[in-house]
C-alpha positions in Angstrom: 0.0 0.0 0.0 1.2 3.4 -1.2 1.3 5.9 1.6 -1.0 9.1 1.0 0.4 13.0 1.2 -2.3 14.8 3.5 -4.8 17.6 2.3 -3.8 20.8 3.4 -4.5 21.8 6.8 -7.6 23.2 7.8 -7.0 26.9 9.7 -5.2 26.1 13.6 -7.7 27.1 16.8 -5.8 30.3 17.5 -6.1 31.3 13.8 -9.8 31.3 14.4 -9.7 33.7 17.0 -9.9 30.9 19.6 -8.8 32.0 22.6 -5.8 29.9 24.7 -3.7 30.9 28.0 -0.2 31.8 27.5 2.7 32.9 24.9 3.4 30.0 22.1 6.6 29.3 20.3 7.2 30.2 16.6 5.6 26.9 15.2 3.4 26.7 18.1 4.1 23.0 17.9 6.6 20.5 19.8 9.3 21.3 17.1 9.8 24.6 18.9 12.0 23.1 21.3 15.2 22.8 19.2 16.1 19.4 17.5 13.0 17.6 18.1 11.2 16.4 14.6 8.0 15.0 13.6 7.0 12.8 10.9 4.5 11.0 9.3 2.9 7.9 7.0 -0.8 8.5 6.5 -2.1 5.4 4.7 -5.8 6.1 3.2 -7.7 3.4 0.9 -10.3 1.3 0.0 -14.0 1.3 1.6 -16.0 -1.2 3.3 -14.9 -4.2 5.8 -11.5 -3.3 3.9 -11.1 0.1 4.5 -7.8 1.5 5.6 -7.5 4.6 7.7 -4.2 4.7 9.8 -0.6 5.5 9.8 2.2 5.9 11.5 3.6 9.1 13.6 7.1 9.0 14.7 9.2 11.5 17.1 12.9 12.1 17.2 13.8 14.0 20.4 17.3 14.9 19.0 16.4 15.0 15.3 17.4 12.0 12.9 21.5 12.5 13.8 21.1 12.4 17.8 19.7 8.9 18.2 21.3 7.4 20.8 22.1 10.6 23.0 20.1 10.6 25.5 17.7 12.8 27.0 16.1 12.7 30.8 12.4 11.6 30.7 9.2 10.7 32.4 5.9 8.8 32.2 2.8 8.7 33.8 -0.3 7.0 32.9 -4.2 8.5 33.8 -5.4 5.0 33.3 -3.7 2.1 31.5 -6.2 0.4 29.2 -3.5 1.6 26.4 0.2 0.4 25.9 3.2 2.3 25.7 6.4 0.2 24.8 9.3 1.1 26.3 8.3 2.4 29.4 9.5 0.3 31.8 13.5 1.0 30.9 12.4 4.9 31.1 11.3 4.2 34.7 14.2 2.5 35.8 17.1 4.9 33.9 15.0 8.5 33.6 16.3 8.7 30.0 14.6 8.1 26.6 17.2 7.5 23.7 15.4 6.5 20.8 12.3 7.7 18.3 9.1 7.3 19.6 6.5 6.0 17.3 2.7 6.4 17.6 0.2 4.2 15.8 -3.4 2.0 16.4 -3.1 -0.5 18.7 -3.0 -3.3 16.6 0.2 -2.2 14.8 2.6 -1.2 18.0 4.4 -4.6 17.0 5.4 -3.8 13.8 6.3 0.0 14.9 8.4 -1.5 17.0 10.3 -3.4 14.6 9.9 -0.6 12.5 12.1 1.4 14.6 14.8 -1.1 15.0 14.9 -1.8 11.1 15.4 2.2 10.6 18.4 2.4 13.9 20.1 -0.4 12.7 20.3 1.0 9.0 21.3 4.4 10.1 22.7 4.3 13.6 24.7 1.3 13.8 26.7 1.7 16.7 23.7 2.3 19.0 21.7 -1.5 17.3 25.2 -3.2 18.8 23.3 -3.3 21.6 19.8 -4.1 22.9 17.0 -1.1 21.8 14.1 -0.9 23.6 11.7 1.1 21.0 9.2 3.8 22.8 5.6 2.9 20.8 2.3 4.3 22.1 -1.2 3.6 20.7 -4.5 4.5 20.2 -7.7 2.8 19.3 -9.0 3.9 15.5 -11.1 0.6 14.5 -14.4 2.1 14.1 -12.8 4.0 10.8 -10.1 1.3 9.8 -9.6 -2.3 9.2 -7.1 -2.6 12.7 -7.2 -6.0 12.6 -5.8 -6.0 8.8 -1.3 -6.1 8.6 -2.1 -2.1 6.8 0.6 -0.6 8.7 4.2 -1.9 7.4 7.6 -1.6 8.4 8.9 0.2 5.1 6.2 3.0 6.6 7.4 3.4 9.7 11.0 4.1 8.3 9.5 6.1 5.8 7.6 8.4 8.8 11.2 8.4 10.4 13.3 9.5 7.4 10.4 12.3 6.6 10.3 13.8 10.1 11.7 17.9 10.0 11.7 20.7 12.5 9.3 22.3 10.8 5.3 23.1 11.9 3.7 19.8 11.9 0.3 18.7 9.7 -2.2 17.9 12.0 -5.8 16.3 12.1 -6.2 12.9 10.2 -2.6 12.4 9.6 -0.1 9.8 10.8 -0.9 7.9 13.5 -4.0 10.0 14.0 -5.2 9.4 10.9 -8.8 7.3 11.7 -8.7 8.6 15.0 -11.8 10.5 16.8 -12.2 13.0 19.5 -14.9 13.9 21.4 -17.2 12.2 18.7 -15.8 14.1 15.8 -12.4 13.8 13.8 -9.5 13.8 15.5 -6.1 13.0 15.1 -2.8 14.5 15.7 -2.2 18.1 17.4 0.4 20.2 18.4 1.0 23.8 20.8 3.5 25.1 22.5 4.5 28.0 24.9 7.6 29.8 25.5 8.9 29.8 29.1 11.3 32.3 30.4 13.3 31.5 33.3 16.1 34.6 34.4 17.8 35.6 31.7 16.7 32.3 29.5 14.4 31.5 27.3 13.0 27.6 27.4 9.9 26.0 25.3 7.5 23.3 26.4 5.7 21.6 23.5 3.2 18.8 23.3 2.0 16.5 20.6 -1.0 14.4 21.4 -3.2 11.6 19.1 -6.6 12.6 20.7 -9.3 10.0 20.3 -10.8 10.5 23.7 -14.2 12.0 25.0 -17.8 12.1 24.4 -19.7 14.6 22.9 -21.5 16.2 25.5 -18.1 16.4 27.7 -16.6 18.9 24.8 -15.3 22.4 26.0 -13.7 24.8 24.1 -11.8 28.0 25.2 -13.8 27.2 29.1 -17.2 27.2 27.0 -19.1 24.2 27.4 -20.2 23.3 23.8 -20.6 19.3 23.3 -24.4 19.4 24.8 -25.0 21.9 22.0 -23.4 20.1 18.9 -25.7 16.7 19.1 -26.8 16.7 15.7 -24.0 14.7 14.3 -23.8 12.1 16.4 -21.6 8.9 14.7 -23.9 6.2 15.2 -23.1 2.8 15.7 -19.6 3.2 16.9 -17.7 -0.2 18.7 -16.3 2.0 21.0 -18.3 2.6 24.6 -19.2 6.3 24.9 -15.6 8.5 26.0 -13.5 5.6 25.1 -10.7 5.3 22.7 -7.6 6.7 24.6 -4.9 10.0 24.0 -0.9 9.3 24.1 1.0 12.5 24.9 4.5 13.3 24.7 5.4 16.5 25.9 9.0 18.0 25.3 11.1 20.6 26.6 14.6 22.1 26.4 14.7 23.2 30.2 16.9 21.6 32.2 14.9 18.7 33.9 15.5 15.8 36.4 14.0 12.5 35.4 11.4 13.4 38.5 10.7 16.7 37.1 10.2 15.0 33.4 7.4 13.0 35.7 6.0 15.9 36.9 5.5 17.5 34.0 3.8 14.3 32.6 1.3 14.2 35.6 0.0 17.5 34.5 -1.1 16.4 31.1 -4.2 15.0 32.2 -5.2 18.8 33.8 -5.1 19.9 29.9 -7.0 17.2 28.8 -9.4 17.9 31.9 -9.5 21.6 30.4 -11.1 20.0 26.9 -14.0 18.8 29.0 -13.1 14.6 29.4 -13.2 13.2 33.0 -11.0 10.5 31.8 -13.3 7.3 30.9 -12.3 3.9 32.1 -12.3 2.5 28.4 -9.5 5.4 27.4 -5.9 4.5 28.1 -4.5 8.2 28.8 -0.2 7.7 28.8 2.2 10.3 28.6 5.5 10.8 28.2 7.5 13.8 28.8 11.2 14.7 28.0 13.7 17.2 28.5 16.8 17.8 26.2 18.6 20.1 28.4 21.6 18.2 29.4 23.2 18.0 26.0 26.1 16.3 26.2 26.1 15.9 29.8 24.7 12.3 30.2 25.0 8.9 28.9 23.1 6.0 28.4 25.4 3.1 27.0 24.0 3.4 23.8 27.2 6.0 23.0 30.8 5.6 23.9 30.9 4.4 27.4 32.4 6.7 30.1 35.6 5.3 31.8 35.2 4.0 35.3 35.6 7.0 37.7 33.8 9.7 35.7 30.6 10.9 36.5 27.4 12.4 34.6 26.6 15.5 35.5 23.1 17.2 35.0 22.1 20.8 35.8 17.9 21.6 36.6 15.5 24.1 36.7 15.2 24.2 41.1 11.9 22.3 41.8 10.7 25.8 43.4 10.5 27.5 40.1 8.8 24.3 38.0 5.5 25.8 38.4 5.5 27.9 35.2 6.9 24.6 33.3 3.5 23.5 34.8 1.3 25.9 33.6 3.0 25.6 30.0 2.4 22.0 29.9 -1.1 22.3 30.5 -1.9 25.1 28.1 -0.1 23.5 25.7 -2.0 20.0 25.7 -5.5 21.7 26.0 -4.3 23.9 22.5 -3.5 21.0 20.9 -6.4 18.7 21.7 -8.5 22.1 19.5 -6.2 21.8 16.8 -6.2 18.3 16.4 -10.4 18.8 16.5 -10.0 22.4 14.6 -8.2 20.2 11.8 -9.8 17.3 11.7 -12.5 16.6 8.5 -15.2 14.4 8.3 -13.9 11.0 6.9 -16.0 7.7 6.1 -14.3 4.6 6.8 -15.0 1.3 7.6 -18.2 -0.6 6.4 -19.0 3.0 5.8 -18.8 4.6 9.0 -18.8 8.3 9.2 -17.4 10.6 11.6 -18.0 14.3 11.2 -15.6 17.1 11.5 -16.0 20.0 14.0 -18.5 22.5 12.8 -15.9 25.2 13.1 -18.5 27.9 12.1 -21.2 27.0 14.9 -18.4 26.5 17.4 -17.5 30.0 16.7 -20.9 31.0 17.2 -21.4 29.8 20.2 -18.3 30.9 21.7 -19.3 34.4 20.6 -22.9 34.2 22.0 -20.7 32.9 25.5 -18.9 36.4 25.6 -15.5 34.8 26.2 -12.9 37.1 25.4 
């Protein structure tokens, strides 16, 4: 199967005049914070029991050349119905040192091997040793065939050696290609907010596949909207009302601590809660946060070895001034949860399925009519 190239993307939430806290970076996206690069495989085709609606998303924390070097990370999962490869080895060291890869859930397997075809090819001296890949998941089998071998390991290279610095597509691309949120299209989003701390200036991004929420849980901008915009409904989804999960990786170049990495990741479900969910039990919410502050500074085995009697040494932000690095993660998740929405049109997919876009024009109504600023 022949990957597709997206359609362009529809206008982004703050375009619109949607109102968000905070300052963003230039792209407004995860690739704000320098080095880290996004890329994707959308795979679109065919209709009926056949239909394929899915891809493959894939992160490099250090772009395509630093695989390998590590940087300090976290995880922290709202509720677990989900998987996220990798994660215990992240618990253990505090340091992520490969791509991460997003998908459905029926393809993390061949992600995974995905990932180690594409190190091995390019990065040889870090596949001399064992490689634990980083793959998270979400559910998209109302829309696509999940149980169908779609997702190859040619496109998971492919999602890798495409992956820039640039602003991210979003919506039904990637891994977030027959994804839903809230009961309509969702997909892949992106936000970020600048963060100044003394005389520096740091970023805090976050990319999230949002196929989470019911309808009537929907709030935009603090305006409660989802009760309002029943007309659409999807009918005859497999999924139970508010289910279908939301990975999240959120990135930073601050300085961070493995624990602080944690910390940030424990306040991505306060931006999702900001969206309107409550967090159903049939979602698997896990997130992932890192920090490429150190540089240098740290290794993880994967590199030349230290010699005995050397030590690592990582500088932080002090845990009394995190609370801004806080704040920026949850404005950031809640932003892109509305763009992946914002961007996400109405697709038909499997055994004809249809799930609607956002109806950006009576969203903006409404939130006129609320007198939000």
């Amino acid at each position: 199967m022949e990957p597709t190239t997206p359609s362009p993307s529809r206008p982004r939430a703050r375009d619109l005049g949607i109102f968000f806290d905070g300052t963003p970076g230039a792209n407004n996206a995860i690739t704000d914070i320098p080095g880290v690069s996004v890329g994707y495989t959308t795979l679109i085709q065919g209709t009926g029991s056949a239909a394929v609606r899915t891809g493959v998303t894939t992160i490099l924390p250090r772009g395509r050349q630093g695989v390998g070097r590590p940087a300090t990370a976290g995880i922290h999962s709202l509720n677990g119905n989900g998987e996220l490869t990798g994660a215990h080895w992240i618990e253990e060291t505090g340091l992520l040192t490969l791509p991460i890869g997003i998908t459905n859930s029926h393809a993390v397997g061949t992600v995974h091997r995905g990932v180690i075809d594409w190190v091995s090819a390019n990065h040889p001296e870090v596949a001399k040793q064992w490689m634990l890949p980083v793959v998270g998941e979400t559910y998209d089998g109302d829309l696509n065939d999940i149980n169908g071998p779609h997702v190859r390991e040619e496109h998971v290279v492919e999602a890798l050696d495409s992956a820039t610095t640039g602003a991210p597509a979003e919506g039904g691309v990637g891994g977030g290609t027959g994804m839903m949120c809230y009961e309509f299209k969702g997909g892949s989003g992106t936000s970020s907010r600048a963060v100044s701390y003394g005389t520096d200036q740091f970023h805090v991004g976050a990319f999230v596949q949002a196929n989470f929420g019911s309808r009537e849980e929907l709030v935009v901008s603090g305006v409660p909207l989802g009760k309002s915009l029943t007309a659409d409904l999807p009918s005859a989804a497999e999924r139970p009302p508010g289910g279908g999960s939301v990975i999240a990786i959120v990135a930073t170049d601050a300085p961070l601590l493995p624990g602080q990495c944690k910390a940030l990741a424990r306040r991505v479900p306060m931006g999702l809660a900001r969206t309107g969910t409550t967090g159903s039990h049939f979602s698997g919410d896990i997130f992932l946060a890192f920090s490429t502050g150190n540089g240098e500074t740290l290794h993880s085995g994967y590199e030349d070895r230290p010699t005995e009697g050397s030590y690592d040494v990582a500088r932080h932000v002090p845990w009394p001034h995190i609370d801004r690095f806080y704040a920026a993660v949850v404005q950031s998740v809640e932003e892109a949860v509305v763009n992946a929405l914002v961007a996400g049109e109405t697709m038909v997919g499997r055994n004809g399925f249809t799930c609607p876009g956002l109806p950006i024009d009576e969203v903006l109504g409404l939130l006129a009519q609320s007198n939000r600023p």
